[in-house]
C-alpha positions as MATLAB code, in Angstrom:
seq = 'XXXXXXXXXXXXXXXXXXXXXXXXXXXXXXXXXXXXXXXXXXXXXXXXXXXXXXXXXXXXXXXXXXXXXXXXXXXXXXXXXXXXXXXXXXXXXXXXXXXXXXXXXXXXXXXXXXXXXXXXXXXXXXXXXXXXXXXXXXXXXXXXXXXXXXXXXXXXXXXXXXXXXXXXXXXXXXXXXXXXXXXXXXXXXXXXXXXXXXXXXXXXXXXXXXXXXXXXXXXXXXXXXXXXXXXXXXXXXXXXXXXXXXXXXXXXXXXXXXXXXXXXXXXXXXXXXXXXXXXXXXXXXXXXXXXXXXXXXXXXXXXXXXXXXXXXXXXXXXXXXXXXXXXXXXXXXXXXXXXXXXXXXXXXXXXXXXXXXXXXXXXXXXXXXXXXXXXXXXXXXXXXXXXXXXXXXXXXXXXXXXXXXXXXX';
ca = [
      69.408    7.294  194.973;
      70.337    5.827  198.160;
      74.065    5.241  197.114;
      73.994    8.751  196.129;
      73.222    9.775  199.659;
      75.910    7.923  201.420;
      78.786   10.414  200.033;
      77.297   13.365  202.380;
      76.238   10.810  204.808;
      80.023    9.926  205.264;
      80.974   13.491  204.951;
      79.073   14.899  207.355;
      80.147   11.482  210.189;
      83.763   11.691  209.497;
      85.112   12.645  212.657;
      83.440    9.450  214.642;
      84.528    6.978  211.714;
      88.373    8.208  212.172;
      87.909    7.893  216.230;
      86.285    4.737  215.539;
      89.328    3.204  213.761;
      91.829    4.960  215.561;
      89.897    3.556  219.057;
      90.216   -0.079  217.302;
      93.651   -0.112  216.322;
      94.798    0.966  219.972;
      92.837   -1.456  221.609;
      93.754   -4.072  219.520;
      97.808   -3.098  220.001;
      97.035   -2.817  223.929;
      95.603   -6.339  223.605;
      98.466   -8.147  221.623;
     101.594   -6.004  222.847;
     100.078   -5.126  226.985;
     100.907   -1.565  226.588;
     101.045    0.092  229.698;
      98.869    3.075  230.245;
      99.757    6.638  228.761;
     101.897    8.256  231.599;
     100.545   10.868  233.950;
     102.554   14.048  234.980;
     102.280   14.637  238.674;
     100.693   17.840  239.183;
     103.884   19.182  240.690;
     105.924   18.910  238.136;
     103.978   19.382  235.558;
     105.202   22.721  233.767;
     103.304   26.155  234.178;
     104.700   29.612  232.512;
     103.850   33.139  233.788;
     103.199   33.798  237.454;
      99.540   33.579  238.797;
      96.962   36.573  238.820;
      95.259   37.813  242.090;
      92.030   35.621  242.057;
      89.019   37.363  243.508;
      87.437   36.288  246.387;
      83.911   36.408  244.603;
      85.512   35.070  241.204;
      82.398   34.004  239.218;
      82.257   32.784  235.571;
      80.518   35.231  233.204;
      79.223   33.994  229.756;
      77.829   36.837  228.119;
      77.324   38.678  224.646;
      74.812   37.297  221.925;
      73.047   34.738  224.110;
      69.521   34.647  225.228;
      70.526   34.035  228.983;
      73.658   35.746  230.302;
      75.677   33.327  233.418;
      77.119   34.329  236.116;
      78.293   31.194  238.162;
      80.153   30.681  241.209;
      82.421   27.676  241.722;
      79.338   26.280  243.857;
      77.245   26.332  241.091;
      79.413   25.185  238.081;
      79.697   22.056  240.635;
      76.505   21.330  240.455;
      76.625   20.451  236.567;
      77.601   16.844  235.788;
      81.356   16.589  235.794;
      83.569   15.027  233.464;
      87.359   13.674  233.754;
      89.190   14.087  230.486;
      92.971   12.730  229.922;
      94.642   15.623  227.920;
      98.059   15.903  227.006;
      99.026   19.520  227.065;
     102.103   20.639  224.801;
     103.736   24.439  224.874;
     103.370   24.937  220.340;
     107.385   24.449  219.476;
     106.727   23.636  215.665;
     110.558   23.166  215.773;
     113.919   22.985  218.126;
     114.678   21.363  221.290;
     112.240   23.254  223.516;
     109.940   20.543  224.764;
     107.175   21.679  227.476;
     104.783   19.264  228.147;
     102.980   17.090  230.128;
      99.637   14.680  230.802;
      96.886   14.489  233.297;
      93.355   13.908  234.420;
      90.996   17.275  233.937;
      88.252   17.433  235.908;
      85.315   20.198  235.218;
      82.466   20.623  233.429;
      81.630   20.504  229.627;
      82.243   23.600  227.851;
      79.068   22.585  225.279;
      77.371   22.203  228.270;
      77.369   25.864  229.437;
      77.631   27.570  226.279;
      74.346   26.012  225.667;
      73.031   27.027  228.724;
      73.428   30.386  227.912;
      71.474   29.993  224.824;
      73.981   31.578  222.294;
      71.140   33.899  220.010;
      70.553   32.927  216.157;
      73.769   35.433  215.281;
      76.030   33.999  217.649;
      79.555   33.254  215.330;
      82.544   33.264  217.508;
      83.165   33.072  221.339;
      86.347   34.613  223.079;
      87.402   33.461  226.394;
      89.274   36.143  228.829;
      91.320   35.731  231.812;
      92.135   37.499  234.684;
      95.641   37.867  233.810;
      95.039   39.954  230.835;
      95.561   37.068  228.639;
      92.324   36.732  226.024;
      91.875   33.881  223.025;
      89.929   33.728  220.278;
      87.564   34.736  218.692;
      86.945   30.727  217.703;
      83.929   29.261  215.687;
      81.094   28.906  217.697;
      79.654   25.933  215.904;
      83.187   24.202  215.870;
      83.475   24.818  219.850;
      80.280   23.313  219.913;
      81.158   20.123  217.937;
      83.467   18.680  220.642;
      81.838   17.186  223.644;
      85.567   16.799  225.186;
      86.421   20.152  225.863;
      86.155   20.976  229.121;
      86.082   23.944  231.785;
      88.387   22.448  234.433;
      88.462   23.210  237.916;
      89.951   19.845  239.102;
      93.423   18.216  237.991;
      94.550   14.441  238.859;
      91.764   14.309  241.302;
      92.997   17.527  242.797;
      91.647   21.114  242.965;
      93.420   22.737  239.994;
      96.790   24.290  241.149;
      96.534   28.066  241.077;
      99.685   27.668  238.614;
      97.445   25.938  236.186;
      94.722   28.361  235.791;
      93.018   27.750  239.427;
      89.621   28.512  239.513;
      88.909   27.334  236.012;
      91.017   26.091  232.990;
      90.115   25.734  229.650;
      91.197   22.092  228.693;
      90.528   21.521  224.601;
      92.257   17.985  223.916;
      94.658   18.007  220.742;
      94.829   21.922  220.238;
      97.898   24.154  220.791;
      98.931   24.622  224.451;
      98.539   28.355  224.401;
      95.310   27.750  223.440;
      93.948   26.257  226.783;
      93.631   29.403  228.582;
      94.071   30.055  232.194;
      92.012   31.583  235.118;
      89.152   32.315  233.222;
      86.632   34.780  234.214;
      84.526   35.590  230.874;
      83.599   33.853  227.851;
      82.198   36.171  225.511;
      79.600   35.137  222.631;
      79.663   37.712  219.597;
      78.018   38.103  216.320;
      81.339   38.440  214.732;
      83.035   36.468  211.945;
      85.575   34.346  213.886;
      89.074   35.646  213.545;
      91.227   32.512  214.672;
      91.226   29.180  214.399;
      92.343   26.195  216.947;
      95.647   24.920  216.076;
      95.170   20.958  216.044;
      98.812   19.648  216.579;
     100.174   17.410  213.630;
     101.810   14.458  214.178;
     105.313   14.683  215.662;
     108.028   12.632  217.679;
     109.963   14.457  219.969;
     112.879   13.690  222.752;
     113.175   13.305  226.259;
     116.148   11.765  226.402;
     118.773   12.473  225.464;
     119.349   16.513  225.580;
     120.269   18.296  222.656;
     124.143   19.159  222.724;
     124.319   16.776  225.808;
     127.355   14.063  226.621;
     126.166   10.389  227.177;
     128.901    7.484  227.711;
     129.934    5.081  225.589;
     128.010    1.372  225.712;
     124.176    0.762  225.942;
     121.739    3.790  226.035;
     117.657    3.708  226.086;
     116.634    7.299  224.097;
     113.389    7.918  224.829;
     110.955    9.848  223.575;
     106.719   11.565  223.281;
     104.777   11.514  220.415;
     101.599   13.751  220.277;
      98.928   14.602  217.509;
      95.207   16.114  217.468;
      91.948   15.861  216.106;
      92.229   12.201  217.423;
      94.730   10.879  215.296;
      96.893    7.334  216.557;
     100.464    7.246  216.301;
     101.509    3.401  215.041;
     105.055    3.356  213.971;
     108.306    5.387  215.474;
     111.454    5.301  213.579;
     115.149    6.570  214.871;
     117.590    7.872  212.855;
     121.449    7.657  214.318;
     123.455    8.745  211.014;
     121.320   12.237  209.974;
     118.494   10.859  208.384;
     120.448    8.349  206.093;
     119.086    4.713  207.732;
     116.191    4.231  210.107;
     115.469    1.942  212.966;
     112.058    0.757  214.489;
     111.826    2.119  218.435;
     108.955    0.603  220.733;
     105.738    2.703  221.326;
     104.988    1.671  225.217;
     101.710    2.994  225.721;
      97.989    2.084  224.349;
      96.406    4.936  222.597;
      93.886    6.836  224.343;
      92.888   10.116  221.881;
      94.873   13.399  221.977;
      97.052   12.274  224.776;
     101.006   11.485  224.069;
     102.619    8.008  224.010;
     106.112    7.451  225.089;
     108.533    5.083  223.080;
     112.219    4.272  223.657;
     115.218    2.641  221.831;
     117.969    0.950  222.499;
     121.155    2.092  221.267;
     123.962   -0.008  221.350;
     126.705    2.126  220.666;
     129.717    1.680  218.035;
     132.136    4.444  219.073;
     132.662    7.787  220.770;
     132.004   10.825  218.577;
     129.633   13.083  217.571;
     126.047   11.755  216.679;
     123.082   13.514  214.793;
     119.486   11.840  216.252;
     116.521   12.304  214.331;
     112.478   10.868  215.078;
     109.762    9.983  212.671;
     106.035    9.554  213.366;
     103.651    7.188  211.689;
     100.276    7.620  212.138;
      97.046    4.461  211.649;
      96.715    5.665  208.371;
     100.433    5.197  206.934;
     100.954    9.395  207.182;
     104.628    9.978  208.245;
     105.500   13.007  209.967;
     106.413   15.624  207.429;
     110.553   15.799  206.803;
     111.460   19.587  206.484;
     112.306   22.100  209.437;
     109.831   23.572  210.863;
     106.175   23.085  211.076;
     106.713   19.857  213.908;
     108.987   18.604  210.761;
     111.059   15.683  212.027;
     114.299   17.783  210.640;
     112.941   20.499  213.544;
     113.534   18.238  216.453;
     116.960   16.851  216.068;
     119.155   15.830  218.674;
     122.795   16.304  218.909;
     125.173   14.697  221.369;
     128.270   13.723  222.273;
     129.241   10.061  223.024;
     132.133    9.777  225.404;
     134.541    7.029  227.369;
     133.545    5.975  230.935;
     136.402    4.321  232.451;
     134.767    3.578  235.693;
     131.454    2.344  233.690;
     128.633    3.771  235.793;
     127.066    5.194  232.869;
     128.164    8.929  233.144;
     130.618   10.043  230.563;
     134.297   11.088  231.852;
     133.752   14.550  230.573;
     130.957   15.248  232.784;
     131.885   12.839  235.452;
     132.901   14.306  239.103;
     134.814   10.843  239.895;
     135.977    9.475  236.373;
     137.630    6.876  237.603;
     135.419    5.715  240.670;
     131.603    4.363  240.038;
     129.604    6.865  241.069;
     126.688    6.623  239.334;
     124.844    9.382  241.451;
     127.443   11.925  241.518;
     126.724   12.322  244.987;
     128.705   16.057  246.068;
     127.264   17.065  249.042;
     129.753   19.823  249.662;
     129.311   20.811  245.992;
     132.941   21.490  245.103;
     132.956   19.689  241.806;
     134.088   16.366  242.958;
     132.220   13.328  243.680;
     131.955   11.988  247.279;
     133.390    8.519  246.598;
     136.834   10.967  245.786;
     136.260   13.746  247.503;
     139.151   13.709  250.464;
     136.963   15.550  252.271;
     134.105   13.233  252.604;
     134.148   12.475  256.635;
     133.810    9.036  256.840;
     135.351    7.873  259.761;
     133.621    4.554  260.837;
     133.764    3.574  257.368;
     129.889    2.650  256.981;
     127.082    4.762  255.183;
     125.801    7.339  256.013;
     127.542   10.067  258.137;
     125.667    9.997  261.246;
     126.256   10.446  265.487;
     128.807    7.706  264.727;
     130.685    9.677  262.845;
     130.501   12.963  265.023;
     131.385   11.480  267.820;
     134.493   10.152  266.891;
     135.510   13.798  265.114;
     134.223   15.420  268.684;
     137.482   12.950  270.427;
     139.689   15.911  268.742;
     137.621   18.533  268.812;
     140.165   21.663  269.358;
     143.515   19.427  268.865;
     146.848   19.986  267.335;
     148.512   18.097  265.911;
     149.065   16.967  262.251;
     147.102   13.971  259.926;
     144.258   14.634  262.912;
     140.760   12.374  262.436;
     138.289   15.594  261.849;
     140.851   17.644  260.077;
     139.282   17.645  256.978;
     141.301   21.230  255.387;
     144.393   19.875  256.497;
     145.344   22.642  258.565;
     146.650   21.264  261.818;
     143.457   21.940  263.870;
     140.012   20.467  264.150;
     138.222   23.602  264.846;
     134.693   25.266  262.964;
     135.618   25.045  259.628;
     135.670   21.113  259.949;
     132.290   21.448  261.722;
     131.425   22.999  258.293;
     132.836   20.466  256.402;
     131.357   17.676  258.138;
     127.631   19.096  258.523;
     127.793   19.515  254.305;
     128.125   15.854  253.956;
     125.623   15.271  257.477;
     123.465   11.732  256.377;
     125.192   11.990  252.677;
     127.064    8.750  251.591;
     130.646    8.714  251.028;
     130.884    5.958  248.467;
     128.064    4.115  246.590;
     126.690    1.086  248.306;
];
C-alpha cells in the first residue's frame, strides 16, 4: 500500500521537486564555471509602454467581491505587511520576430497570497481579476492557482527604489515566469468572484533570443561577440545554448554567463570569427535541465521565430564599424564621434576646430579663433565654411563641436 501512495504523493509535490533540481543544477554550474550574477536593468532604462494614468491622491487598494472581509489599504498600511524582494525578469509576449522588450530587476512589495488571504476569499470564490486605473483589467485567473505561488508579489518598490510611476507606481503586479502583459500596472482593485475563471497565465516556454546583433543590421568583417537572453517559466533552468551561422544546417555551443536564479533570464554570448563578407542567417536554440530543446517551427517562441539576419561588411580602417555604415571609413573612429551631425565623423570632418591640436575643444581653442574674429582674408584659422570671414556662422560651427574630440585618443 505504501508504494501505491507515493504516485499521488509525487503528483501532488511536483512543482518543489522540479525547483529542487533546477536550484541544484544552477548552483552546482555557478560553483564549477563562477557565473556571474543574472544582470539587472537599471530602472531607467528599463522599458515601459503606454503613458501613465492620473494617480489619486487618496489611491487605496480595494480587494473586494466574494470574500468574507473586503480591504481597503493605503500605501501606509500595505507597508506594514512583511515585505518581500523578488528578482523577476519581465518580457513584452513576442512568441516570434525580432521585437525583444525586456528587462530584470529587484521587486519589492508585499505577497499577493498574503492579502488575498486576508480578505478571506468566501467558500465560492473561483477567479480573481485585477483592475487598473488606466482602464487596463486582467483576468479572471484561478483563484486556487494564484494562491499556489508564494512569489507573486504586489510591488510598490523596484531596485530598492519607489516604483517609477512608468512601471505601474503605486502598485505593480509582479508574477515571475508569466507573460509580460500579464503583470498589470497601477492597480487599484482586485476583484474576487464566484465565476468560472476565463483565462489562464501564460507561463513563457523556453526560448533564446538576441541582443546583439540587430536583425537586418551591418557588422564588419573579423571577430564579433553575438550575444544573447534566454528566459522560461514555471521555474524551468536553461543548460545548453546553441548558434546556428548557416540557417539551421550546423550548430555551435555559445557560453551561458549567468547562474540560474528561477524565472529570471540568463545572458550568453559567442564568438564569431568570421570567414567572409556576405549575407548571414543567425539562428538560437535553448536547452533546458531536462534535455527539452526549444521547439524548431515559427512561431510559438520557436527558434525559427527569432532569426537574425545581417550583413557582414569590410572595415578598412578596422575599428570595428563596417564601411557601409561608417562616417570615417578610412580613419579609426570607433565612436563615430559627429558633433555637428552632418554625416561625417569628427576625425574627417574639415570642420572639426581643432586648432591647438590636443583634445578636447576648449578656451584654448576659442581663444586662438577669437585672434581673427571679424577678419578677411583667405585660408583664415576660425574659418571653418571657407568663406573668407570668421564671423557667426563659425561661432556656430565651433560651439557644435564645444568639449567634443576631434580625433580618437
Amino acid at each position: 500500500m505504501k508504494n501505491l501512495e507515493k504516485g499521488p504523493a509525487l503528483k501532488k509535490h511536483w512543482k518543489f521537486i522540479v525547483l529542487f533540481l533546477s536550484f541544484i543544477t544552477g548552483f552546482m554550474s555557478a560553483k564549477c564555471y563562477s557565473l556571474d550574477p543574472p544582470p539587472i536593468t537599471p530602472n531607467e532604462e528599463f522599458f515601459w509602454l503606454s503613458n501613465p494614468p492620473s494617480i489619486p491622491g487618496d489611491w487605496h487598494l480595494i480587494v473586494d467581491g466574494n470574500v468574507e472581509q473586503a480591504l481597503s489599504l493605503s500605501m501606509e498600511e500595505l507597508m506594514q505587511y512583511q515585505a518581500t524582494t523578488q528578482m523577476s525578469t519581465l518580457e513584452c509576449y513576442f512568441p516570434v520576430g525580432p521585437h525583444l522588450l525586456v528587462g530584470n530587476a529587484n521587486w519589492t512589495g508585499v505577497k499577493l497570497q498574503t492579502i488575498i488571504q486576508e480578505a478571506n476569499p468566501s467558500i465560492e470564490a473561483e477567479s480573481v481579476t485585477f483592475h487598473a486605473l488606466d482602464g487596463y483589467s486582467v483576468g479572471s485567473y484561478s483563484l486556487d492557482e494564484l494562491l499556489e505561488r508564494d512569489d507573486y508579489l504586489l510591488a510598490y518598490g523596484m531596485n530598492g527604489q519607489t516604483l517609477p510611476l512608468e512601471q505601474g507606481y503605486p502598485l505593480k503586479l509582479v508574477l515571475p515566469g508569466i507573460a509580460g502583459y500579464q503583470n498589470a500596472r497601477w492597480l487599484k482593485q482586485i476583484e474576487i468572484s464566484s465565476s468560472t475563471p476565463t483565462i489562464n497565465l501564460n507561463h513563457y516556454p523556453i526560448h533564446a533570443r538576441f541582443l546583439e546583433p540587430k536583425h537586418q543590421g551591418t557588422i564588419a568583417l573579423g571577430t564579433y561577440t553575438i550575444r544573447g537572453m534566454v528566459n522560461a517559466g514555471e521555474a524551468i533552468d536553461i543548460t545548453k545554448i546553441d548558434i546556428s551561422l548557416d540557417d539551421g544546417a550546423t550548430w555551435e555551443s555559445a557560453q551561458l554567463l549567468n547562474y540560474y536564479v528561477p524565472n529570471v533570464w540568463k545572458h550568453w554570448e559567442f564568438t564569431w570569427e568570421i570567414p567572409q563578407v556576405g549575407e548571414y542567417v543567425i539562428y538560437a536554440r535553448a536547452t533546458d535541465s531536462f534535455g527539452n530543446v526549444q521547439r524548431e517551427e515559427i512561431g510559438d517562441f520557436g527558434w525559427r521565430g527569432f532569426r537574425v539576419l545581417v550583413t557582414v561588411d569590410y572595415d578598412n580602417d578596422s575599428d570595428g564599424v563596417a564601411n557601409s555604415i561608417d562616417n570615417c571609413p578610412n580613419d579609426y573612429n570607433p565612436s563615430q564621434i559627429d558633433s555637428d551631425g552632418d554625416g561625417t565623423g569628427n576625425v574627417c570632418d574639415a570642420d572639426c576646430p581643432d586648432l591647438d591640436g590636443l583634445n578636447p575643444i576648449n578656451f584654448v581653442d576659442f581663444s586662438i579663433f577669437a585672434n581673427n574674429w571679424l577678419s578677411v582674408d583667405v585660408n583664415l584659422t576660425g574659418d571653418f565654411n571657407m568663406d573668407e570671414i570668421v564671423d557667426v556662422n563659425d561661432l556656430g560651427i565651433f560651439a557644435d563641436y564645444w568639449l567634443s574630440h576631434c580625433y580618437e585618443d
